[in-house]
PQR file of N, CA, C, O and H, with PARSE charges and radii, in Angstrom:
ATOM      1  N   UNK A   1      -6.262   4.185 -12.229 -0.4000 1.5000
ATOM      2  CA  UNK A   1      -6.134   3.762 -10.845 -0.0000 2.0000
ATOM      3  C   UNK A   1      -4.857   2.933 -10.697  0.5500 1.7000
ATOM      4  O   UNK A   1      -4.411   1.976 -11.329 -0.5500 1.4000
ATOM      5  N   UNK A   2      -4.368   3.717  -9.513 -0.4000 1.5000
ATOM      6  CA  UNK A   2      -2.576   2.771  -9.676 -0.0000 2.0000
ATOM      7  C   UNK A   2      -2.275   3.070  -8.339  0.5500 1.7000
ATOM      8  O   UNK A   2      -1.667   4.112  -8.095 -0.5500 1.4000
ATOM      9  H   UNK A   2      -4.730   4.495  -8.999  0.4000 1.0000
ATOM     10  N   UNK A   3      -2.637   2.251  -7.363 -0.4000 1.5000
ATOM     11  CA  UNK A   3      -2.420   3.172  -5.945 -0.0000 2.0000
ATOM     12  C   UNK A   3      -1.047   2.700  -4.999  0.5500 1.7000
ATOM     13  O   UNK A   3      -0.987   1.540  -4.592 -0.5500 1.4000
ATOM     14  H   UNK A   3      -3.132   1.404  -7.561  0.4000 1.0000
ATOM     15  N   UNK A   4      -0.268   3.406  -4.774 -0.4000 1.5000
ATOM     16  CA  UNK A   4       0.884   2.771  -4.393 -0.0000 2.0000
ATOM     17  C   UNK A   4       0.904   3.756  -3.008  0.5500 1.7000
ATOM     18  O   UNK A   4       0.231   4.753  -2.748 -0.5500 1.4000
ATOM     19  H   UNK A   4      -0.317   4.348  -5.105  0.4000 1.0000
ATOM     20  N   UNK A   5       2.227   2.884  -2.032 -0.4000 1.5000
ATOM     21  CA  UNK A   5       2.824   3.452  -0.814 -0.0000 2.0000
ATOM     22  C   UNK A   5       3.751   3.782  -1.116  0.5500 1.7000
ATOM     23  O   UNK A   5       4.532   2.977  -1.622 -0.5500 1.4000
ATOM     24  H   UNK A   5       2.775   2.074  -2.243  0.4000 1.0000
ATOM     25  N   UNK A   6       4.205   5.528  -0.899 -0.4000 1.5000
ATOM     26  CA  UNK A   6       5.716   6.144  -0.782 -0.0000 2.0000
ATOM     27  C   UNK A   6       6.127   5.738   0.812  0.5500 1.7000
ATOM     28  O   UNK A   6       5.408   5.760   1.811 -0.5500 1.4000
ATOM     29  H   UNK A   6       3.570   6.183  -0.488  0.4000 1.0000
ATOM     30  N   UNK A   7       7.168   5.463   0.712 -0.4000 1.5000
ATOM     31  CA  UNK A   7       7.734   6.025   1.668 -0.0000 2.0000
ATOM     32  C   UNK A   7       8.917   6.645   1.768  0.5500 1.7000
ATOM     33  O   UNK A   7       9.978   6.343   1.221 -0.5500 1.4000
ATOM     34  H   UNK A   7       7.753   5.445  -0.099  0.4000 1.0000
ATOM     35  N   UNK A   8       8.700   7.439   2.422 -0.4000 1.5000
ATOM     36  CA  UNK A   8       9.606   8.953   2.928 -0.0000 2.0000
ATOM     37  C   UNK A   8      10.612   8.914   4.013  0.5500 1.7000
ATOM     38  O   UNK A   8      10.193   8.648   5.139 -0.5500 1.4000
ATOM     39  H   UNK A   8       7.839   7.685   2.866  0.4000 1.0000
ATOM     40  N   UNK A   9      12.000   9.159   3.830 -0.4000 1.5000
ATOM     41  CA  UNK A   9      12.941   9.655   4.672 -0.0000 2.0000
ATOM     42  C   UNK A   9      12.378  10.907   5.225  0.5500 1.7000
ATOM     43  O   UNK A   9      12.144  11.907   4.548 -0.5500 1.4000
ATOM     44  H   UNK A   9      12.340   9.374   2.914  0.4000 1.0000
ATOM     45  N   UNK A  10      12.158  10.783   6.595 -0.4000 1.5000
ATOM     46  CA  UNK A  10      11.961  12.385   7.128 -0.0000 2.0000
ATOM     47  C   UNK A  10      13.019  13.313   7.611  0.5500 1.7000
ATOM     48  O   UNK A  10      13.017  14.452   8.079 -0.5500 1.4000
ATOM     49  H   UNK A  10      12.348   9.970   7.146  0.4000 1.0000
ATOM     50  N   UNK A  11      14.008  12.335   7.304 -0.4000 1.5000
ATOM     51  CA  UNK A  11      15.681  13.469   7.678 -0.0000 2.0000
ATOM     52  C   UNK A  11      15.849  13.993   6.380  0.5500 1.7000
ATOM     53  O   UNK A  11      15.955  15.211   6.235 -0.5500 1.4000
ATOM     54  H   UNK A  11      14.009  11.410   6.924  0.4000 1.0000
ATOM     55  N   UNK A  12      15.881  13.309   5.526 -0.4000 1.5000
ATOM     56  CA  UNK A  12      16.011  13.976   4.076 -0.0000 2.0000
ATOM     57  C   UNK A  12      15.035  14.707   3.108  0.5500 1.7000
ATOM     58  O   UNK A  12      15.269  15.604   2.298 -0.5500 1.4000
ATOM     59  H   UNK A  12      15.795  12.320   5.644  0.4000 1.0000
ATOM     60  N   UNK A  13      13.714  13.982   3.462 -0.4000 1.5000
ATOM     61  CA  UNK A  13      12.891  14.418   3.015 -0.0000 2.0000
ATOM     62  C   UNK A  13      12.912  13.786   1.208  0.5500 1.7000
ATOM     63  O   UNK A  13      13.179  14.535   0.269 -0.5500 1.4000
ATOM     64  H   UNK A  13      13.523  13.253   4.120  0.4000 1.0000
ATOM     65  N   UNK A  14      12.711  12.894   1.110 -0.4000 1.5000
ATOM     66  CA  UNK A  14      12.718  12.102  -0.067 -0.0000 2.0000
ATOM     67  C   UNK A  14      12.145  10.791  -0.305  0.5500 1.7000
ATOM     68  O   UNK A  14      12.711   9.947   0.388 -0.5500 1.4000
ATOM     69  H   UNK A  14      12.495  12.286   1.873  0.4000 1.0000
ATOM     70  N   UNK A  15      11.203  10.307  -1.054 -0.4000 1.5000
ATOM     71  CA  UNK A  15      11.126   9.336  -1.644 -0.0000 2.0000
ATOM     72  C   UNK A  15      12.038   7.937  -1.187  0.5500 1.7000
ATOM     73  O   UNK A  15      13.159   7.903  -1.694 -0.5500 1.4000
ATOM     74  H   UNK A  15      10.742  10.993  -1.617  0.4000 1.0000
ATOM     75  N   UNK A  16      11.759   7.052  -0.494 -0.4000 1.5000
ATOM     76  CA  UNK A  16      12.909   6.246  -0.306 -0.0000 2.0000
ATOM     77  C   UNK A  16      12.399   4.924  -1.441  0.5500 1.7000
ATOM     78  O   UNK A  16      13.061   4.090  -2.058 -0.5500 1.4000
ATOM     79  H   UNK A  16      10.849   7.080  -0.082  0.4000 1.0000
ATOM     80  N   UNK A  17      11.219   5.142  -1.381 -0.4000 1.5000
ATOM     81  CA  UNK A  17      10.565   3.479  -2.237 -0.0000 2.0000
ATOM     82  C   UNK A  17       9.275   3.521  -2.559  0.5500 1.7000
ATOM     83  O   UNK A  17       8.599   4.013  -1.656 -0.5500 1.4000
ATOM     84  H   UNK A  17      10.681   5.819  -0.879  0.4000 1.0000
ATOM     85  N   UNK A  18       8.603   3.155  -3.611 -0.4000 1.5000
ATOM     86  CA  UNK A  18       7.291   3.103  -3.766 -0.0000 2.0000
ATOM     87  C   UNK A  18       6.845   1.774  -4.108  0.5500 1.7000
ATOM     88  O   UNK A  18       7.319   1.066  -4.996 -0.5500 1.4000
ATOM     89  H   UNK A  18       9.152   2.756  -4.345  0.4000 1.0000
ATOM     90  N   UNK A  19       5.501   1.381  -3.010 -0.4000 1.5000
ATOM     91  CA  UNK A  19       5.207   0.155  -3.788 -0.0000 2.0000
ATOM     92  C   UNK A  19       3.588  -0.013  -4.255  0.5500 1.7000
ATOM     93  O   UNK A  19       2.674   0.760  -3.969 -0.5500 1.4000
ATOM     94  H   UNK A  19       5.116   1.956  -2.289  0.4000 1.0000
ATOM     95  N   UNK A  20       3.519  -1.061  -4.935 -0.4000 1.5000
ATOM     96  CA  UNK A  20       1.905  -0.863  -5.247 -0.0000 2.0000
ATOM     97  C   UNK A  20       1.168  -1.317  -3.834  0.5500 1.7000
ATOM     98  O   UNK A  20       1.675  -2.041  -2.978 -0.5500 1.4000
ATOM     99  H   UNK A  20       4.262  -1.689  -5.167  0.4000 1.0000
ATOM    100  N   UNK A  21      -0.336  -0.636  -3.790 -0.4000 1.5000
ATOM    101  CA  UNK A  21      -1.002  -1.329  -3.057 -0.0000 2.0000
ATOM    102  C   UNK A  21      -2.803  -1.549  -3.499  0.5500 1.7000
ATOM    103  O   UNK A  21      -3.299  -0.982  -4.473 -0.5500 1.4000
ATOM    104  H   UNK A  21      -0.748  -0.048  -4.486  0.4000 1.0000
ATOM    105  N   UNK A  22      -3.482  -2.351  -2.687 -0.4000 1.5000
ATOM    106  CA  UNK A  22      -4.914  -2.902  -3.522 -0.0000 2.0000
ATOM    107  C   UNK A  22      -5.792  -1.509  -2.938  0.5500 1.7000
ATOM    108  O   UNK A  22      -5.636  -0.677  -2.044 -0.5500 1.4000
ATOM    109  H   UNK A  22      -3.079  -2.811  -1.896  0.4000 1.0000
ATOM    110  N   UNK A  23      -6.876  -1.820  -4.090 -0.4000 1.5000
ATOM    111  CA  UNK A  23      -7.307  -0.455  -4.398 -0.0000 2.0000
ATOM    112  C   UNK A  23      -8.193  -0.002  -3.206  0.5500 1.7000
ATOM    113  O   UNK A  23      -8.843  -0.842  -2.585 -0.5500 1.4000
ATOM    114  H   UNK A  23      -7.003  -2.496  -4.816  0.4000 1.0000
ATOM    115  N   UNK A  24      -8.227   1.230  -2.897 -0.4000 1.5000
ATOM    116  CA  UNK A  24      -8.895   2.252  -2.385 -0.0000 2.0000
ATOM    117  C   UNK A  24      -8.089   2.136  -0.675  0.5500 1.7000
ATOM    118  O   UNK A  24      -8.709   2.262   0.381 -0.5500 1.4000
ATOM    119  H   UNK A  24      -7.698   1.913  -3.401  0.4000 1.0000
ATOM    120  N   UNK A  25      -6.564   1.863  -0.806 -0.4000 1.5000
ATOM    121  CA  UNK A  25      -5.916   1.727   0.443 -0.0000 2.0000
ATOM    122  C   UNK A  25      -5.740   3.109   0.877  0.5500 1.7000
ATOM    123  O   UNK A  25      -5.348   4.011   0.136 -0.5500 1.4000
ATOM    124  H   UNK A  25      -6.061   1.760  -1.664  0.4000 1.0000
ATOM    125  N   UNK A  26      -6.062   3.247   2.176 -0.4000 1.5000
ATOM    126  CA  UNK A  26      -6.422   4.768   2.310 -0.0000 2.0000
ATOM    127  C   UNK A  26      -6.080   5.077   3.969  0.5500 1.7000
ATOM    128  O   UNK A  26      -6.407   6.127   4.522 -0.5500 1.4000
ATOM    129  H   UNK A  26      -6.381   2.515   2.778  0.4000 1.0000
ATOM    130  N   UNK A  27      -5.389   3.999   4.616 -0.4000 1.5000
ATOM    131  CA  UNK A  27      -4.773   4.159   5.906 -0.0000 2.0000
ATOM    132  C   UNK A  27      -3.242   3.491   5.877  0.5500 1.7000
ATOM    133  O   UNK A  27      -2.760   2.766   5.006 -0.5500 1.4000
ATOM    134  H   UNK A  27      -5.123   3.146   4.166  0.4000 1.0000
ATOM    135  N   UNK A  28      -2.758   3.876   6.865 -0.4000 1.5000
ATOM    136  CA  UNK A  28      -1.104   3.261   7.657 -0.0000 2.0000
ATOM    137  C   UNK A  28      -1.046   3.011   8.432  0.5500 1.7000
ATOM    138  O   UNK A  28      -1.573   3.804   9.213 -0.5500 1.4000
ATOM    139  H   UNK A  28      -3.150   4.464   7.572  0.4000 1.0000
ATOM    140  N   UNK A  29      -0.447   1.825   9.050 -0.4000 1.5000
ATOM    141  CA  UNK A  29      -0.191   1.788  10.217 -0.0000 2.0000
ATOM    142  C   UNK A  29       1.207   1.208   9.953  0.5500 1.7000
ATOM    143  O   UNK A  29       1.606   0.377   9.138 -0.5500 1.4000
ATOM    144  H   UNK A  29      -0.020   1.182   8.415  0.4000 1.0000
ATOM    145  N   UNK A  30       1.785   1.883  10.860 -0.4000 1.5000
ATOM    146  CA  UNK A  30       3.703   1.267  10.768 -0.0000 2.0000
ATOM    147  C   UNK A  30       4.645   1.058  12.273  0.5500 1.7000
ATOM    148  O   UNK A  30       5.210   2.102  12.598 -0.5500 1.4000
ATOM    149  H   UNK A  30       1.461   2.558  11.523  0.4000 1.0000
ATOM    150  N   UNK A  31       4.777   0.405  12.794 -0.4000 1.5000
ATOM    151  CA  UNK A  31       5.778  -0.231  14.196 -0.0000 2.0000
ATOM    152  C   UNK A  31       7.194  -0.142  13.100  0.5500 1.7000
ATOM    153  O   UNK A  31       7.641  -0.645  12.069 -0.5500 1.4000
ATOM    154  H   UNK A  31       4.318  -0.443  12.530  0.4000 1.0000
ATOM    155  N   UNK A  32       7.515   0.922  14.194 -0.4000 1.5000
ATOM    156  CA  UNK A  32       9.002   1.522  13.710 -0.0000 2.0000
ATOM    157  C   UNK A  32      10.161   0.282  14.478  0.5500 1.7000
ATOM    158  O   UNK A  32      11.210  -0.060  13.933 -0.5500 1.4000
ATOM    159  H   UNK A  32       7.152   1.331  15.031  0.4000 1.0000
ATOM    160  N   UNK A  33       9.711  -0.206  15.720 -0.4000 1.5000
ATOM    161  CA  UNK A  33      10.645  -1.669  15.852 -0.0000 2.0000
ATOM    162  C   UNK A  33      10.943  -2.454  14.728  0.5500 1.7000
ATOM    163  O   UNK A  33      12.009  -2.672  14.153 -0.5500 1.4000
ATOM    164  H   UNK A  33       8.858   0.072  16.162  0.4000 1.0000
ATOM    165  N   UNK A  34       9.658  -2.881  14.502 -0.4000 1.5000
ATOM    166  CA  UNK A  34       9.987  -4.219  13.069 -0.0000 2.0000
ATOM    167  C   UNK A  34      10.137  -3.408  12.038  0.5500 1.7000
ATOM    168  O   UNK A  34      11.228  -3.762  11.591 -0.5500 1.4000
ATOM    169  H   UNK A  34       8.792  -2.703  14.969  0.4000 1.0000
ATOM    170  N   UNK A  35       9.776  -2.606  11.414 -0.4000 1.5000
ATOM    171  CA  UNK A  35       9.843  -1.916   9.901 -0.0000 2.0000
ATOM    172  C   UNK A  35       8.550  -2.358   9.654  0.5500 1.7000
ATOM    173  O   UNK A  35       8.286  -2.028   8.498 -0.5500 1.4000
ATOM    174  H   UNK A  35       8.889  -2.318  11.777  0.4000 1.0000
ATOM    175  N   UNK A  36       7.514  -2.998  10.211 -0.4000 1.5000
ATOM    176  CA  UNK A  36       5.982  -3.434   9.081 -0.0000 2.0000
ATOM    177  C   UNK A  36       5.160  -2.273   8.922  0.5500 1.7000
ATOM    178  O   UNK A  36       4.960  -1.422   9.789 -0.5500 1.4000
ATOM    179  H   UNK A  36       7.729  -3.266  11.150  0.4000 1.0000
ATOM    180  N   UNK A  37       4.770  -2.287   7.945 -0.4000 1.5000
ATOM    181  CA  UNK A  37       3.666  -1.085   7.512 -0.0000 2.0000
ATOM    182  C   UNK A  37       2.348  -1.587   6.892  0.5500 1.7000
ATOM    183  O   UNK A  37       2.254  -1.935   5.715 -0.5500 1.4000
ATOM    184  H   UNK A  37       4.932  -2.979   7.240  0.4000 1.0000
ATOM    185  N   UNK A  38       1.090  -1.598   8.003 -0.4000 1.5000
ATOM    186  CA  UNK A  38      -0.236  -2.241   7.248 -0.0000 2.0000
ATOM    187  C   UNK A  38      -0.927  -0.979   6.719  0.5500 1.7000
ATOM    188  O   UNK A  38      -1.161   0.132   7.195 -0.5500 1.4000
ATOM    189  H   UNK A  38       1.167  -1.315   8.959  0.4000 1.0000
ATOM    190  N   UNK A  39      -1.170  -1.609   5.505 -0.4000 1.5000
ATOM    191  CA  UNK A  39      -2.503  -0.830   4.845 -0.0000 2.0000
ATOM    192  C   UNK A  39      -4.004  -1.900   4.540  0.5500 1.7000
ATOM    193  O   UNK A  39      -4.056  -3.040   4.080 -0.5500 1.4000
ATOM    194  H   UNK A  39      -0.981  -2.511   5.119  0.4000 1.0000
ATOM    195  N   UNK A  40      -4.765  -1.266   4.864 -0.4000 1.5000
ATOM    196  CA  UNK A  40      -5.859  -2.361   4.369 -0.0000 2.0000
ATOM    197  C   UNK A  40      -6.273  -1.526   3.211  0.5500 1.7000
ATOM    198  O   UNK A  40      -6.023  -0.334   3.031 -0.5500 1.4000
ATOM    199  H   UNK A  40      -4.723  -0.340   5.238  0.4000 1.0000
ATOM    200  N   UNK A  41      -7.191  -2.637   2.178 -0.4000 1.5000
ATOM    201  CA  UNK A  41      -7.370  -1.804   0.588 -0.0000 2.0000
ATOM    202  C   UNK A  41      -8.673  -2.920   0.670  0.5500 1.7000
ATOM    203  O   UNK A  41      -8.782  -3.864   1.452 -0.5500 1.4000
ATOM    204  H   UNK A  41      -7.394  -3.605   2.324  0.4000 1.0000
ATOM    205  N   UNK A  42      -9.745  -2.430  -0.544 -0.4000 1.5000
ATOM    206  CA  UNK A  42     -11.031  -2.736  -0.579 -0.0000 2.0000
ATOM    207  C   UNK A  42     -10.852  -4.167  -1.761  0.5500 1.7000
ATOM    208  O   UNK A  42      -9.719  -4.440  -2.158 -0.5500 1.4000
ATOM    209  H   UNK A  42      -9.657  -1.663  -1.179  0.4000 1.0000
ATOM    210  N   UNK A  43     -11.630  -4.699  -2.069 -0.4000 1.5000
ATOM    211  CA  UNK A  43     -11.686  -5.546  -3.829 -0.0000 2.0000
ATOM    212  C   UNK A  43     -11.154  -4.429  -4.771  0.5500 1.7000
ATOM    213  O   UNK A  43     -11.274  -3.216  -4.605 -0.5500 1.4000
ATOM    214  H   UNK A  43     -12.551  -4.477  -1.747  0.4000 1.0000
ATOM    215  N   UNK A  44     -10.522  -5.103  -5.825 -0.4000 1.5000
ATOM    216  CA  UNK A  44     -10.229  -4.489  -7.234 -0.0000 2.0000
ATOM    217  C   UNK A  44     -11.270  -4.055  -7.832  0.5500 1.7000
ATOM    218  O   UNK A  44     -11.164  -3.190  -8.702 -0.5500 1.4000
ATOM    219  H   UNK A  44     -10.424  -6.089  -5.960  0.4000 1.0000
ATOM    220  N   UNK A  45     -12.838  -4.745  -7.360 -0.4000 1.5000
ATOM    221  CA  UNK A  45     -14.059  -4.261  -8.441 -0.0000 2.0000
ATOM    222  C   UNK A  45     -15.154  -3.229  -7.415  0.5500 1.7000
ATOM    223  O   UNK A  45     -16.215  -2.804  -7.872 -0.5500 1.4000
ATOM    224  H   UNK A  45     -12.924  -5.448  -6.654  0.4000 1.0000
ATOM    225  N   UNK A  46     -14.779  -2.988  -6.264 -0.4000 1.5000
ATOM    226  CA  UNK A  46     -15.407  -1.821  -5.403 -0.0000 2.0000
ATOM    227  C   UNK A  46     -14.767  -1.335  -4.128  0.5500 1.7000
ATOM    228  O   UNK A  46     -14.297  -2.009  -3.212 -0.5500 1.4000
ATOM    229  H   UNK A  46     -13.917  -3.333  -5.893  0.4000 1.0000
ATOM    230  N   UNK A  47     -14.832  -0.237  -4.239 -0.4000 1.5000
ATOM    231  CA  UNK A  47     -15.436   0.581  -5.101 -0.0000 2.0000
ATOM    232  C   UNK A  47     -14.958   1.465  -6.048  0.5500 1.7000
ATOM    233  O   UNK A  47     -13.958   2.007  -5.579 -0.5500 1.4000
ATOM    234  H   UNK A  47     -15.214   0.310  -4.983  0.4000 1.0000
ATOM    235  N   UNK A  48     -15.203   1.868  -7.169 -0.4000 1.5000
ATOM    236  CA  UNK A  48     -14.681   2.392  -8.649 -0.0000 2.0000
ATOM    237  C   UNK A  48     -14.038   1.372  -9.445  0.5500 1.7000
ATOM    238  O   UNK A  48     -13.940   1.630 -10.644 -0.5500 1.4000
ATOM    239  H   UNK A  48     -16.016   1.428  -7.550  0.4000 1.0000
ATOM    240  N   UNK A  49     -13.508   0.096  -8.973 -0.4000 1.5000
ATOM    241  CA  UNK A  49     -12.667  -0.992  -9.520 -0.0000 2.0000
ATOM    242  C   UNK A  49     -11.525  -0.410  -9.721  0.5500 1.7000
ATOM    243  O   UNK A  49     -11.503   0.809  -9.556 -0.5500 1.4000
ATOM    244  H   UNK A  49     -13.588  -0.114  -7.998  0.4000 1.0000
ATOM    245  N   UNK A  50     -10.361  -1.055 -10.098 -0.4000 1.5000
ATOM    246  CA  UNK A  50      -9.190  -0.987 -10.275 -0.0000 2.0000
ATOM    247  C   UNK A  50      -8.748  -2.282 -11.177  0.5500 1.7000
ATOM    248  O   UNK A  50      -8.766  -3.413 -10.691 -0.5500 1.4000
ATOM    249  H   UNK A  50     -10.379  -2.046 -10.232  0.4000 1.0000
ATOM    250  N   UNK A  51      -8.468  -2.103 -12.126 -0.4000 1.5000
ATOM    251  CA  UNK A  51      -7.530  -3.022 -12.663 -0.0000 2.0000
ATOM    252  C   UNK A  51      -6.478  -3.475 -12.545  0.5500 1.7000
ATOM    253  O   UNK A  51      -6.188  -4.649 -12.773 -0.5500 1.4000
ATOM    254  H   UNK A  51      -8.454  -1.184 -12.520  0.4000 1.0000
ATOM    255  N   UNK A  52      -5.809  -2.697 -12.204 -0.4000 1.5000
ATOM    256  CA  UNK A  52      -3.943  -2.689 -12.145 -0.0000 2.0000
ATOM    257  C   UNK A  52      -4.150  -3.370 -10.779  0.5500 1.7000
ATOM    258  O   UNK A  52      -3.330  -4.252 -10.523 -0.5500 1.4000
ATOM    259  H   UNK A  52      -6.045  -1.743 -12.019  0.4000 1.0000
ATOM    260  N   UNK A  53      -5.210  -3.090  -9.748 -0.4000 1.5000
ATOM    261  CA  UNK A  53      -4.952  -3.810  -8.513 -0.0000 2.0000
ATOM    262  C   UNK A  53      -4.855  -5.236  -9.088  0.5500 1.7000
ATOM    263  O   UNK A  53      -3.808  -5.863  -8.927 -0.5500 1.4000
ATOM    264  H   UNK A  53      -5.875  -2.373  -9.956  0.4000 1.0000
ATOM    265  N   UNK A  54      -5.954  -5.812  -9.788 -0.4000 1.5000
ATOM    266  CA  UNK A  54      -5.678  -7.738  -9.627 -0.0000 2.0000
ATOM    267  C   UNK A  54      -4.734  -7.387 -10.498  0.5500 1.7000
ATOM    268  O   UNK A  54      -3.868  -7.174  -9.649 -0.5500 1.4000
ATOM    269  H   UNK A  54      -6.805  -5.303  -9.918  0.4000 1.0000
ATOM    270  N   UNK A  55      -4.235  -7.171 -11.439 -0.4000 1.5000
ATOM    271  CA  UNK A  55      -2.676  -7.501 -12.271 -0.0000 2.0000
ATOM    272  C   UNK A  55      -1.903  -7.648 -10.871  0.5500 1.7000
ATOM    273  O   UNK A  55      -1.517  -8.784 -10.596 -0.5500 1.4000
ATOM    274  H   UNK A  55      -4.938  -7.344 -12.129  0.4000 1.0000
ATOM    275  N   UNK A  56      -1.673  -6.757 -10.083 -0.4000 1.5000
ATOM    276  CA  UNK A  56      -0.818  -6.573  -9.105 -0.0000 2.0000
ATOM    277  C   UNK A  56      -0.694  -7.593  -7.843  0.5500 1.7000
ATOM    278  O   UNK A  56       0.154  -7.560  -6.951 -0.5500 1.4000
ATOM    279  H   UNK A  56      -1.986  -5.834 -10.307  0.4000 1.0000
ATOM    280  N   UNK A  57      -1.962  -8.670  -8.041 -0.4000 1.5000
ATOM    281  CA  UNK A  57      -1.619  -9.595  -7.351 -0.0000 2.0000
ATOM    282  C   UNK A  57      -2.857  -9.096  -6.245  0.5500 1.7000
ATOM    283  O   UNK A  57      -2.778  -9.849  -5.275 -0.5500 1.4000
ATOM    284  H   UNK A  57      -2.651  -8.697  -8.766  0.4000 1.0000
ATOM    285  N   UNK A  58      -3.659  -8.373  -6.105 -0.4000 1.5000
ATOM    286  CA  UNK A  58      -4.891  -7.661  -4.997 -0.0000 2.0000
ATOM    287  C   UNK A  58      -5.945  -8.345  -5.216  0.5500 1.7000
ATOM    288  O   UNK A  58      -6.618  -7.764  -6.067 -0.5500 1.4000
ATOM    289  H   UNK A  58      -3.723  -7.761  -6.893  0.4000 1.0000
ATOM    290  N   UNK A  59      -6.320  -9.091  -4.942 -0.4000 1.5000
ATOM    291  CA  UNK A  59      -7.609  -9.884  -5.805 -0.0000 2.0000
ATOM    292  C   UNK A  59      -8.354 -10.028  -4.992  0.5500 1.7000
ATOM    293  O   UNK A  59      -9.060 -10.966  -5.365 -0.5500 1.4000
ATOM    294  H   UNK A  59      -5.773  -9.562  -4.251  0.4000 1.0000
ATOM    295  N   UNK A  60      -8.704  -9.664  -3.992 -0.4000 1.5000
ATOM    296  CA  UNK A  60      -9.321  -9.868  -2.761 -0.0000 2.0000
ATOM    297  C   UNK A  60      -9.599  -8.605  -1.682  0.5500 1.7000
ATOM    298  O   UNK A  60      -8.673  -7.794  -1.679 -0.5500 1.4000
ATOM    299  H   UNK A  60      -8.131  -8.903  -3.690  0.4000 1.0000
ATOM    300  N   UNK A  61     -10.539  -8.340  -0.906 -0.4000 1.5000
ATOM    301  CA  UNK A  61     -10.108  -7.142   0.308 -0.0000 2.0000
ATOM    302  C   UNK A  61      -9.496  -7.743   1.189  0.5500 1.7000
ATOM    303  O   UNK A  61      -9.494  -8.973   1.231 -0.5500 1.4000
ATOM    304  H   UNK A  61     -11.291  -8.999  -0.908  0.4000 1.0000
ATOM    305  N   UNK A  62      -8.664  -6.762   2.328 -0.4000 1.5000
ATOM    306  CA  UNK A  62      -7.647  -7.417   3.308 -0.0000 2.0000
ATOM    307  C   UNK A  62      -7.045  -6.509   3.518  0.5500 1.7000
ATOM    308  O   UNK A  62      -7.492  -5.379   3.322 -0.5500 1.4000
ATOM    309  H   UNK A  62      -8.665  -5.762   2.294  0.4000 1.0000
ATOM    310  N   UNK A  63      -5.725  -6.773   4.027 -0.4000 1.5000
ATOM    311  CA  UNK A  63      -4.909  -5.829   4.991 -0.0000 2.0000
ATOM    312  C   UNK A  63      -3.105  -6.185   3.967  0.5500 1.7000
ATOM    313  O   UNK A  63      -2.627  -7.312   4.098 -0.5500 1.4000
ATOM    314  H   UNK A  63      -5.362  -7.691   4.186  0.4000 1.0000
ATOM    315  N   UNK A  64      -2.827  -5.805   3.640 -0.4000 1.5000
ATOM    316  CA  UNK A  64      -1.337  -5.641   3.529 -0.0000 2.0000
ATOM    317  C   UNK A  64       0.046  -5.189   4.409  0.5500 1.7000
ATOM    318  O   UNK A  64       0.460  -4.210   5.029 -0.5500 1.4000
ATOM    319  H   UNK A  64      -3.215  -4.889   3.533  0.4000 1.0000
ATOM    320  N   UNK A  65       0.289  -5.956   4.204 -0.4000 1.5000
ATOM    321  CA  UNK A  65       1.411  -5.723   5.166 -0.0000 2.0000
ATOM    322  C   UNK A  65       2.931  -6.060   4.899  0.5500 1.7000
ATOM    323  O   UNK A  65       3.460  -7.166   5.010 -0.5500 1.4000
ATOM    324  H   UNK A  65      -0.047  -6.751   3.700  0.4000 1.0000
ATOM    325  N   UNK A  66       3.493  -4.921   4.540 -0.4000 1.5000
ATOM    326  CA  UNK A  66       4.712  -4.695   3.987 -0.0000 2.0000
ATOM    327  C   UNK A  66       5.741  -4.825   4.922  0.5500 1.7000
ATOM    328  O   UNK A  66       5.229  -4.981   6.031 -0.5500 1.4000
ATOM    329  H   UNK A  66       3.064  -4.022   4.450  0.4000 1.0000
ATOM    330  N   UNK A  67       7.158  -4.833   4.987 -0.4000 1.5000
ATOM    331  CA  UNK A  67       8.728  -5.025   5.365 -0.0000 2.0000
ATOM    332  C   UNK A  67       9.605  -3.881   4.985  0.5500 1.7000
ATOM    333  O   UNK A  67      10.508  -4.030   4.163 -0.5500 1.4000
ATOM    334  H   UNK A  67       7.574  -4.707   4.087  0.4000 1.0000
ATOM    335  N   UNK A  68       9.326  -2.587   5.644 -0.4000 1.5000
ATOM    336  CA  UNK A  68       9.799  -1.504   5.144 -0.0000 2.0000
ATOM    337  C   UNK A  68      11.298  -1.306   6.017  0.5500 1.7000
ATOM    338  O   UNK A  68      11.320  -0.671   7.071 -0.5500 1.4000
ATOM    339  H   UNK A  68       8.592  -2.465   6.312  0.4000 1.0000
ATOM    340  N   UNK A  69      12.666  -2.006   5.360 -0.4000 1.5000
ATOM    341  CA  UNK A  69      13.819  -1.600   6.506 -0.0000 2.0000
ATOM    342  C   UNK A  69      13.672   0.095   6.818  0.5500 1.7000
ATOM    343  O   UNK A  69      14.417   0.640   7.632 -0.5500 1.4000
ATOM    344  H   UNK A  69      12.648  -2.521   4.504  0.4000 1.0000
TER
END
């Protein structure tokens, strides 16, 4: 379990950045004004757990919210 956000150039069609996110993050939401991109993700220990999430700093459920220029 290693769940990360791509994000994608859609003119180019490529990979621009990947980052990690807490486990079982499974929506987007992104305001193309600011660049923010929320994902919400569950606990590291449900459901299935994730490890790499608390290494990664996820230690909790919540919403993430990234700074994508």
């Amino acid at each position: 379990c290693s769940p990360v956000l791509a994000v994608i150039n859609a003119s180019t069609r490529t990979i621009t950045s990947i980052v990690p996110t807490g486990n079982n993050a499974h929506s987007v939401a992104a305001d193309p004004q600011s660049g923010l991109v929320l994902v919400p993700h569950s606990s590291p220990g449900s459901p299935a757990g994730c490890s790499t999430c608390a290494a990664n700093g996820f230690l909790s459920a919540g919403v993430s919210i990234f700074n994508i220029p």
